[in-house]
TIMARDREN-174272 format. One record per residue (C-alpha): x, y negated, z; residue in one letter. Coordinates in steps of 0.05 Angstrom, whole numbers, plus 5000, padded with zeros to 4 digits. Layout:
XYZA
...
END
This chain:
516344395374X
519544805314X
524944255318X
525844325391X
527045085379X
531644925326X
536444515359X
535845045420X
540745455377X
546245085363X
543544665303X
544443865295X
537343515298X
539643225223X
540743905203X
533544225231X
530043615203X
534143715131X
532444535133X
525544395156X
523843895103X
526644385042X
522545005071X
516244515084X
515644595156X
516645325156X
520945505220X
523046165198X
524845965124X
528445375152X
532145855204X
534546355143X
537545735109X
540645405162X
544446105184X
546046195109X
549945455116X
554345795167X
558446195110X
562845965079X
562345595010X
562146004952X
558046604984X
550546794958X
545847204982X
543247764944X
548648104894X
544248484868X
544549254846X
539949894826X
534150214865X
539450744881X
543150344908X
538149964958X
535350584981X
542850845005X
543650165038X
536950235070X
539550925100X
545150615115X
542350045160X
537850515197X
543251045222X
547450385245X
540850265287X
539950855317X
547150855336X
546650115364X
540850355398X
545150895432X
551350525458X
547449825471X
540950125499X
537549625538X
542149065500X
539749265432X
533948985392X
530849065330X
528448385288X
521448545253X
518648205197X
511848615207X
510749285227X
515349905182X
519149265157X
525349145197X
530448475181X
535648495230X
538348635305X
539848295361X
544648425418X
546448125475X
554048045502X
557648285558X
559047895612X
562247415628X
558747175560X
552147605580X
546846855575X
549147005498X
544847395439X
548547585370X
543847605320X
545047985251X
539447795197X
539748105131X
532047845107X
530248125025X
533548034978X
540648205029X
544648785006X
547148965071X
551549335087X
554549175009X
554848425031X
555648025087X
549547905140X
546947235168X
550347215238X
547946715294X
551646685367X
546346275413X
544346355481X
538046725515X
535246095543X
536945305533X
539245265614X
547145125607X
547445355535X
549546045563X
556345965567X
561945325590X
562944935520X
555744935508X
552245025441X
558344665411X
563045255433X
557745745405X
556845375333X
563745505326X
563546165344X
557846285290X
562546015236X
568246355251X
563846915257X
560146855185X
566846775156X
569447455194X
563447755168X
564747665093X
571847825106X
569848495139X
564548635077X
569748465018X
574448995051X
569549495079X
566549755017X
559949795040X
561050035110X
556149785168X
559449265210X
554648945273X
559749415324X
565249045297X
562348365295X
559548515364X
566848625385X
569348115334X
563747485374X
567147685443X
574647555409X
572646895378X
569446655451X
575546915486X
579646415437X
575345825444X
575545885511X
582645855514X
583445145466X
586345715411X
582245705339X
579646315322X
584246745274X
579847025215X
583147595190X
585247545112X
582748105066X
587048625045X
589448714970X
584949354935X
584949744878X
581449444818X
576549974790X
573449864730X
566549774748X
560149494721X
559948784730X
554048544770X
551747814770X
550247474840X
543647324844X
542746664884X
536246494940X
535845874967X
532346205024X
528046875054X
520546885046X
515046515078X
513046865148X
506546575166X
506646925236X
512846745276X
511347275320X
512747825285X
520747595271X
521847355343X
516447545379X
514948145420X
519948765401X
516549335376X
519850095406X
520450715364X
516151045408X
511050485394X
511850525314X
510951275318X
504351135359X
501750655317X
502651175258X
499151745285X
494251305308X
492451105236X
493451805215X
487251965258X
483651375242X
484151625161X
482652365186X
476352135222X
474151645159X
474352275117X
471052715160X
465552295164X
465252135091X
466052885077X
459253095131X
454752425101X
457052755029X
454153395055X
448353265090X
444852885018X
440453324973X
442553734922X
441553464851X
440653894793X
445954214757X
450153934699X
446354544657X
439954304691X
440353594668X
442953694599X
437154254583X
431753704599X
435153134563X
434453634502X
427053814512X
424953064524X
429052874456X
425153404415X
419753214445X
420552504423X
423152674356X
417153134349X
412252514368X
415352094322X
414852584268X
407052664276X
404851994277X
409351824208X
405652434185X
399652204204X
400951474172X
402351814102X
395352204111X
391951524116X
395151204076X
394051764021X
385951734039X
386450884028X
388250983963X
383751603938X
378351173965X
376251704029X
373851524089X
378951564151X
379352204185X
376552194256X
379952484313X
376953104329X
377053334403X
380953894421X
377154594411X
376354934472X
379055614479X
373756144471X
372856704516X
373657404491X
368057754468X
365158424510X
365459094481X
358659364458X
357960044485X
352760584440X
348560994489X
349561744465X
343162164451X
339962694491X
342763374453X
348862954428X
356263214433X
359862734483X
364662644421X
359062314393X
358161814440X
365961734433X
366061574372X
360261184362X
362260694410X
369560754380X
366160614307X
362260024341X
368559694375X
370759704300X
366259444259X
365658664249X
360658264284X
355057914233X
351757194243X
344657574280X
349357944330X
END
């Protein structure tokens, strides 16, 4: 089956069957190196460069998409390696050549727009390989386009190019169809500028995809990205809303002041425990050895109650002072053994 779809683009069967063996049976990875045999010799992918640099390139590709989107409109497509990661377009001719799709990878680690894309002319469906010539006029086409492509990147200076390559595909066709070969323009002398040098880094081919779907599959709108943002903006709103009312609804602990206050009386308290019983061992041990008995342990002594006032009766003739201060001096004096 992933052989089948292979060969559906333009590819030999020895060719699918070479690319499918080096990426292990992985369509996609096989795909990326098959459309990376279309350039010509000598070109890599992935020249490497700074973080500053990728994320100007990454602005870069995404105004030339918007703008696609714009003149193209229902032609235009985006390529998705999963969702907020896009990897290329895909836009389908005018007629007469409309049964045909350009597609324009440039998969990690691409520099695109600073290098050359991955370019593929096939058609939309395997009935009469889209236009007359078959998928031998459109393999062609794809060379002559790859090689137009790293023409238009060594003299572009970083400028996006799928407009022109979209115009350049229709050319190439137009010559083919005519029994001319295609003319690939040859790059213009520029300034040197003393720049940094920056070594190519070679990749023999794009990461694994385990899901075709998501490169081929269904194409996923703006308006549908956006959705499927805010939707997971709610979903994490909701989660810590509801995190936020279980957090509320437990029961108060105690205080950080609370908890360290009784860590410190239970520590004395230990410490103080400790302390009693050595004190306590010392004691007997001190009684062993001067030959005493062992103290017992005397129950606690209850607390006694306080003791009523006695109250002297004043005599008939008396002062009332007297009374007064007889009972004073009797709330005074000390109480003996027969009271």
């Amino acid at each position: 089956k992933e052989v089948a779809a292979l060969t559906a683009l333009g590819f030999s069967r020895a060719e699918v069957l070479e690319g499918m063996k080096t990426a292990r049976g992985d369509q996609q990875k096989a795909l990326i190196a098959l459309m990376q045999g279309l350039l010509p010799g000598g070109c890599f992918v992935g020249i490497g460069g700074t973080e500053e640099q990728e994320e100007d390139e990454e602005d870069a590709r995404f105004e030339e998409r918007t703008a696609l989107e714009s003149i193209f409109e229902n032609r235009f497509a985006e390529i998705w390696f999963e969702v907020g990661q896009v990897v290329g377009v895909r836009v389908t001719l005018d007629p007469p050549y409309d049964g045909l799709t350009l597609a324009v990878r440039y998969d990690p680690p691409s520099r695109y727009p600073r290098e050359a894309p991955l370019v593929l002319l096939h058609p939309l469906s395997s009935a009469a390989g889209g236009v007359p010539g078959g998928l031998t006029r459109t393999m062609a086409a794809s060379r002559a386009l790859a090689a137009q492509a790293v023409q238009m990147a060594a003299r572009g200076g970083g400028a996006a190019m799928v407009f022109d390559l979209v115009v350049a595909a229709r050319k190439i066709l137009d010559d083919l169809g005519t029994g001319k070969a295609p003319v690939v323009p040859k790059a213009k002398p520029k300034e040197v500028k003393e720049v940094k040098e920056v070594k190519p880094k070679f990749v023999a081919a794009a990461p694994v995809v385990k899901n075709n779907e998501k490169v081929v599959g269904k194409q996923i709108t703006y308006e549908q990205r956006d959705n499927f943002n805010q939707a997971k903006e709610r979903t994490l709103k909701r989660q810590e809303e509801e995190a936020a009312k279980h957090k509320k609804a437990l029961p108060a602990g105690p205080t950080v002041e609370e908890r360290a206050a009784l860590s410190k009386r239970l520590q004395q308290e230990s410490e103080d425990k400790e302390e009693a019983e050595y004190q306590a061992r010392l004691e007997m041990i001190r009684r062993k050895k001067a030959g005493l008995p062992p103290l017992e342990e005397a129950p606690p002594a209850p607390i006694p109650a306080p003791a009523p006032a006695k109250v002297v009766e004043a005599k008939v003739g008396a002062s009332p002072a007297a009374g007064v201060a007889a009972n004073g001096a009797a709330a005074t004096m000390p109480r003996t053994r027969s009271e």
